[in-house]
C-alpha positions as CSV (number, residue, x, y, z in Angstrom):
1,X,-66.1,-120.3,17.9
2,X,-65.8,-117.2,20.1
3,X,-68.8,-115.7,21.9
4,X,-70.3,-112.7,20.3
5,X,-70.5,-110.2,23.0
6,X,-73.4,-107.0,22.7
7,X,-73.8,-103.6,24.9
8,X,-77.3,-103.4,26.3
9,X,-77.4,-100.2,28.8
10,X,-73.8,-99.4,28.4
11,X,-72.9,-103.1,30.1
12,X,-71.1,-105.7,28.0
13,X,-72.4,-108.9,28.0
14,X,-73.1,-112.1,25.8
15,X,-75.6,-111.7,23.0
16,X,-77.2,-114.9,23.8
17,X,-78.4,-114.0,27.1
18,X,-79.5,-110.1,26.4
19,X,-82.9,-110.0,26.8
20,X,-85.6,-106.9,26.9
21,X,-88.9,-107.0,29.0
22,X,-92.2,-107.8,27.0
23,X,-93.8,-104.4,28.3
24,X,-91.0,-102.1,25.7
25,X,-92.8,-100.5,23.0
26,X,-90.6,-102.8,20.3
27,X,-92.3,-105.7,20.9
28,X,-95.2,-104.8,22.1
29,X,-96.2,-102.3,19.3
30,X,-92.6,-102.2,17.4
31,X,-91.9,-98.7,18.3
32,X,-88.4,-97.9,18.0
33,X,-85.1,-96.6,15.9
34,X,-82.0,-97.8,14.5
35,X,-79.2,-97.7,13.1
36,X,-76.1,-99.6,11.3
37,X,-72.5,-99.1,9.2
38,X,-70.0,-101.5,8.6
39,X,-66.8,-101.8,9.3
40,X,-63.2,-102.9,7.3
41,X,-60.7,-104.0,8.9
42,X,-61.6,-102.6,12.0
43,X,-62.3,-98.9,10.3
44,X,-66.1,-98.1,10.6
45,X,-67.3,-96.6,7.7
46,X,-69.0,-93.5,7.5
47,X,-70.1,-94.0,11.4
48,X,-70.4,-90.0,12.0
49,X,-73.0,-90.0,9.2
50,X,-74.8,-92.5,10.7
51,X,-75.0,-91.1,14.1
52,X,-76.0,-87.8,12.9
53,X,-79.2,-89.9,11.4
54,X,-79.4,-91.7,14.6
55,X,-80.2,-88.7,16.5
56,X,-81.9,-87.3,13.8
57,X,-84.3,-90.3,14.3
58,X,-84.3,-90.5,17.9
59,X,-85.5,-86.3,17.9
60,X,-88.2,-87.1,15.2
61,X,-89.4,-90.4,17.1
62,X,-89.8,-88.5,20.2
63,X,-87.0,-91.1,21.9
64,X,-84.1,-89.1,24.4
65,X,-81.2,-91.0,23.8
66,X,-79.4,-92.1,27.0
67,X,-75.9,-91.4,25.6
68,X,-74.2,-88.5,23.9
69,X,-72.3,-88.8,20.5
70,X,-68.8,-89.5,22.0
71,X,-70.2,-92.3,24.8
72,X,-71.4,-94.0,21.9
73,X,-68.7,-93.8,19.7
74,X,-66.5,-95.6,22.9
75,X,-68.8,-98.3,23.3
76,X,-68.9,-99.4,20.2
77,X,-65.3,-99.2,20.3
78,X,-64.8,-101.5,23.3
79,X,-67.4,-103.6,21.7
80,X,-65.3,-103.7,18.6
81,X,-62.2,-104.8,21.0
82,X,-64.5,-107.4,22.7
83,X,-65.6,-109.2,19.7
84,X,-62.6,-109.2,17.4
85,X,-64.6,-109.1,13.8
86,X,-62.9,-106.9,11.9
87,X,-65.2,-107.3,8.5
88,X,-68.8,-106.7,10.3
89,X,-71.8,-104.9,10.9
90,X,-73.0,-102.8,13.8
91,X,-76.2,-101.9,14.6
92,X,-77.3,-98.8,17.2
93,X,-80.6,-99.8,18.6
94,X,-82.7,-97.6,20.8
95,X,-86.5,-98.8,21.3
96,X,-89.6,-97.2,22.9
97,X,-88.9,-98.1,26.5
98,X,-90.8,-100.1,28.9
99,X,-94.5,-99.0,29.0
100,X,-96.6,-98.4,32.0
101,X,-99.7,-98.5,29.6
102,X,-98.3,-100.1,26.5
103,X,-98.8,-97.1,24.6
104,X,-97.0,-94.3,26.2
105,X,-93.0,-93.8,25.4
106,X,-91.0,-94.9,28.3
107,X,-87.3,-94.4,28.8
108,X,-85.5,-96.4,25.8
109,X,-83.1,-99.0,26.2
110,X,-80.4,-98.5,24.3
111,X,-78.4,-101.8,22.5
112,X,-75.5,-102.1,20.5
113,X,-75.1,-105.4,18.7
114,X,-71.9,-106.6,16.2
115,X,-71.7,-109.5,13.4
116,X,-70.1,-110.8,10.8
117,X,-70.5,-109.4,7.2
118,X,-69.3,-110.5,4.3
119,X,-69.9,-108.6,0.8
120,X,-71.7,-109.8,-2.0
121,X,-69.3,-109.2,-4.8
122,X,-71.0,-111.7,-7.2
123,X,-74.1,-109.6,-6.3
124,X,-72.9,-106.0,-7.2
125,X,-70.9,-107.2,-10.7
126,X,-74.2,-109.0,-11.6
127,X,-76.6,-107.3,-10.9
128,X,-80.5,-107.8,-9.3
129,X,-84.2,-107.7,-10.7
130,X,-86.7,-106.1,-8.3
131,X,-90.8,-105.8,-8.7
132,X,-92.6,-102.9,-8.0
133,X,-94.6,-103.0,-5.0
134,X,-97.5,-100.5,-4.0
135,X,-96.9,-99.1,-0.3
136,X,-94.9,-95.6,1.3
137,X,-93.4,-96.0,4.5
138,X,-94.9,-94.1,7.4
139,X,-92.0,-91.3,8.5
140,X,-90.1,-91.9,6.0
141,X,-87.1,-90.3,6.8
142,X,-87.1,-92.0,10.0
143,X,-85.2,-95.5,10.0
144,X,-87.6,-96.9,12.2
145,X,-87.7,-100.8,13.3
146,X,-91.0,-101.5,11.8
147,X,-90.2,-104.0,8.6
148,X,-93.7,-105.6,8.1
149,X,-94.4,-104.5,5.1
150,X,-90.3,-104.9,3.4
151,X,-90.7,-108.2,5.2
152,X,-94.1,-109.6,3.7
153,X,-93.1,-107.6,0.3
154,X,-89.8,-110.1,0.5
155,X,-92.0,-113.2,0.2
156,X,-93.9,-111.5,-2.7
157,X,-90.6,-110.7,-4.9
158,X,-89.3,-114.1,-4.4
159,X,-92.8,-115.8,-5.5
160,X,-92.4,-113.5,-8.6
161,X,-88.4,-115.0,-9.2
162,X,-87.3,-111.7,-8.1
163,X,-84.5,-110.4,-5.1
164,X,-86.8,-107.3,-4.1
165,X,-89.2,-104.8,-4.3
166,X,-89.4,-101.5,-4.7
167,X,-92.1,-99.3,-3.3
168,X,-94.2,-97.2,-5.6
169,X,-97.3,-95.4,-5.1
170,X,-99.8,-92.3,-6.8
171,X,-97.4,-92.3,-9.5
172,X,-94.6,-92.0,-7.7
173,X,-91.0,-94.1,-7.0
174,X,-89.9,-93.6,-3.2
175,X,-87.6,-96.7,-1.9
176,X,-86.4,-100.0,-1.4
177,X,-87.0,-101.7,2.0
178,X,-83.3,-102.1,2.6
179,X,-81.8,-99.4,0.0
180,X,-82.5,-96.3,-1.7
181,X,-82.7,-96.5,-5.6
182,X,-81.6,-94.6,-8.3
183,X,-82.2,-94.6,-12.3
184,X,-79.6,-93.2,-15.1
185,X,-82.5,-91.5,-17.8
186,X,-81.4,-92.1,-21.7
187,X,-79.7,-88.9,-21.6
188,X,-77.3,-89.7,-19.1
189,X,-78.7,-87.9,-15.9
190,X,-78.8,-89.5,-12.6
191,X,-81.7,-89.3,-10.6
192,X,-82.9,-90.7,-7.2
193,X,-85.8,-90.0,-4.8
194,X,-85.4,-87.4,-2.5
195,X,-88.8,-86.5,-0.9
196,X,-90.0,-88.5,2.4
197,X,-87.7,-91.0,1.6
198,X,-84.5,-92.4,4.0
199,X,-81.6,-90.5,3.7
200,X,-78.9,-93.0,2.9
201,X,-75.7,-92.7,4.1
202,X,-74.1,-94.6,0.7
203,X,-76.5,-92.1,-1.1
204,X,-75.4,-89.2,0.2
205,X,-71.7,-90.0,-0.6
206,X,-72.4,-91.1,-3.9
207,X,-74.1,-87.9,-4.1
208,X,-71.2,-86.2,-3.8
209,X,-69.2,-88.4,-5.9
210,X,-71.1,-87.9,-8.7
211,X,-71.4,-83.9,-8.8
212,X,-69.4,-82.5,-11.0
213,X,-69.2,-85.6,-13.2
214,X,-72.6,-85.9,-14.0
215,X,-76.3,-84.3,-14.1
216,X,-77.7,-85.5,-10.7
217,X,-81.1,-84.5,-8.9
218,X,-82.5,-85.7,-6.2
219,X,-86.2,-85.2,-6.6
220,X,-89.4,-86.9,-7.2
221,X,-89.2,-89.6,-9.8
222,X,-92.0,-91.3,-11.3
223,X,-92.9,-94.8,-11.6
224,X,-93.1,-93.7,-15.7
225,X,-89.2,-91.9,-15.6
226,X,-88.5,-95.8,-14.0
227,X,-90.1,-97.0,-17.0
228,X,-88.5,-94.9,-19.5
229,X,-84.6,-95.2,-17.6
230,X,-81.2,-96.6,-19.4
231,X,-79.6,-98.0,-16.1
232,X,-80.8,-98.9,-12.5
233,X,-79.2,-99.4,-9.1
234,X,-79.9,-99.4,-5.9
235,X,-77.6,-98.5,-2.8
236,X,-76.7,-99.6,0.9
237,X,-74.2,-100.4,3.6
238,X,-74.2,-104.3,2.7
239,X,-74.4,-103.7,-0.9
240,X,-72.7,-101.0,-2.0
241,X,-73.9,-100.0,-5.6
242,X,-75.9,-103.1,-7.0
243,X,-77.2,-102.8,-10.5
244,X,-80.7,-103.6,-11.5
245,X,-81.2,-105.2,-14.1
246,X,-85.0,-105.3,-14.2
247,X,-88.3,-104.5,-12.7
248,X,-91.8,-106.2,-13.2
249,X,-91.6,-106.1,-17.1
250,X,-88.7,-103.1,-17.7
251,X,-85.3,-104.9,-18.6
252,X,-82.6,-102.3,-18.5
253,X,-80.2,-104.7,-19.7
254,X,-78.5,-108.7,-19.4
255,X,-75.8,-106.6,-17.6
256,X,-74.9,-103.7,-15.8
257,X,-74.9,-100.2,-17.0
258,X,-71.8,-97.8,-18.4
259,X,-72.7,-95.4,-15.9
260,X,-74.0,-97.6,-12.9
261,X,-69.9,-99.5,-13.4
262,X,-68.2,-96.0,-13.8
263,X,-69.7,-95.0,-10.5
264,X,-69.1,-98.5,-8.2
265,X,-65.6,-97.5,-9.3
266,X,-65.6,-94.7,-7.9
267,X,-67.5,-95.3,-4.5
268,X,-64.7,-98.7,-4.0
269,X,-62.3,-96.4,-4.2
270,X,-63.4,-94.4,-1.2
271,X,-65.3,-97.1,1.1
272,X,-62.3,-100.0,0.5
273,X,-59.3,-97.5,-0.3
């Protein structure tokens, strides 16, 4: 099997054997940004997208990032050449820099890391159940490194024989921990989050997909409009459009939606064309 190579500080080198100090800010006090797209046969998907939100994360975190757009953009590329793996995921990581307090920023080091990714097919056609799960991420339009709470939350849905969770609070729908979520109301409309919530790069394109086609606002949505909804789904890089078929006690269905299908058509066609 062939060594996976990643780009710490602009220098290739094995990923077994990168290494960060214990005084950065992302392990001491899990300060940091990300983040990741896919690629398909060696074709990275939606990758400008994702590095306007990694500045856009980098400004609002306070973090300088050591590398302009188009240095980036070539060392992923010669990392891509390095490693060979044309179906995988890549992940921009820039953390809060070695501290001489362990509090204050220091200057970031910047990693670029590649692996393997393989879709869940049987995942998207069948669909997932999810439990609600009371919490808001802090800057939420940030895509931060600090998991905690999607991690601990995790262990909580799978006690409760579910896949996820998705976070709710005052009355309010906001997020998955991996994926932003959407819900299809009995009257056809399609409505997603859209205050202090990550701005997903497979939202954003379905977005725009579905204008014209059908009713779509991005808005508040309440934990009763999730109550009340026809069809559920939930969207990422790894997964596409996955259908819910149920959270806590709300079934939407044994299968997925008309309008949930009609739509995974109709993103395919764009990401896997």
């Amino acid at each position: 099997m062939q060594a996976v190579k990643a780009i710490v500080n602009g220098k290739i080198i094995l990923e077994s054997e990168a290494v960060l100090g214990i005084s950065d800010l992302s392990i001491s006090r899990g300060y940091g940004i990300f983040d990741y797209f896919k690629t398909l046969q060696n074709r990275p998907i939606f990758w400008e997208d994702n590095l306007d939100r990694f500045f856009h994360s980098a400004k609002l975190m306070d973090l300088p990032v050591p590398y302009t757009r188009e240095e980036i953009k070539v060392q992923v590329v010669q990392l891509m050449s390095e490693n060979k793996i044309p179906e995988s995921g890549i992940k921009l990581l820039l953390t809060g820099g070695y501290s001489s307090d362990g509090y204050s920023i220091g200057k970031p080091n910047f990693i670029i890391t590649q692996h393997a990714l393989k879709r869940d097919i049987a995942a998207e056609r069948r669909g997932l159940k999810l439990i609600s799960y009371d919490f808001h991420r802090p800057f939420g339009t940030v895509k931060s490194i600090d998991y905690s709470m999607g991690i601990h939350a995790l262990k909580k849905a799978k006690e409760a024989g579910a896949n996820d969770v998705v976070y709710t609070q005052n009355g309010l729908v906001s997020e998955c921990p991996r994926s932003n979520i959407f819900f299809v109301t009995k009257d056809g409309k399609v409505i997603t989050p859209g205050n202090d919530v990550l701005r997903g790069i497979t939202k954003m394109h379905l977005i725009e997909i579905a204008k014209g086609k059908y009713d779509i606002e991005e808005r508040d949505v309440t934990v009763e409009e999730m109550r009340n909804a026809a069809e559920a789904f939930i969207t990422s890089t790894t997964k596409n459009i996955t259908p819910i078929l149920a959270i806590d006690d709300i079934v939407y269905g044994s299968t997925p939606g008309p309008i949930t299908k009609k739509l995974q058509a109709q993103l395919e066609r764009i990401i896997y064309s």
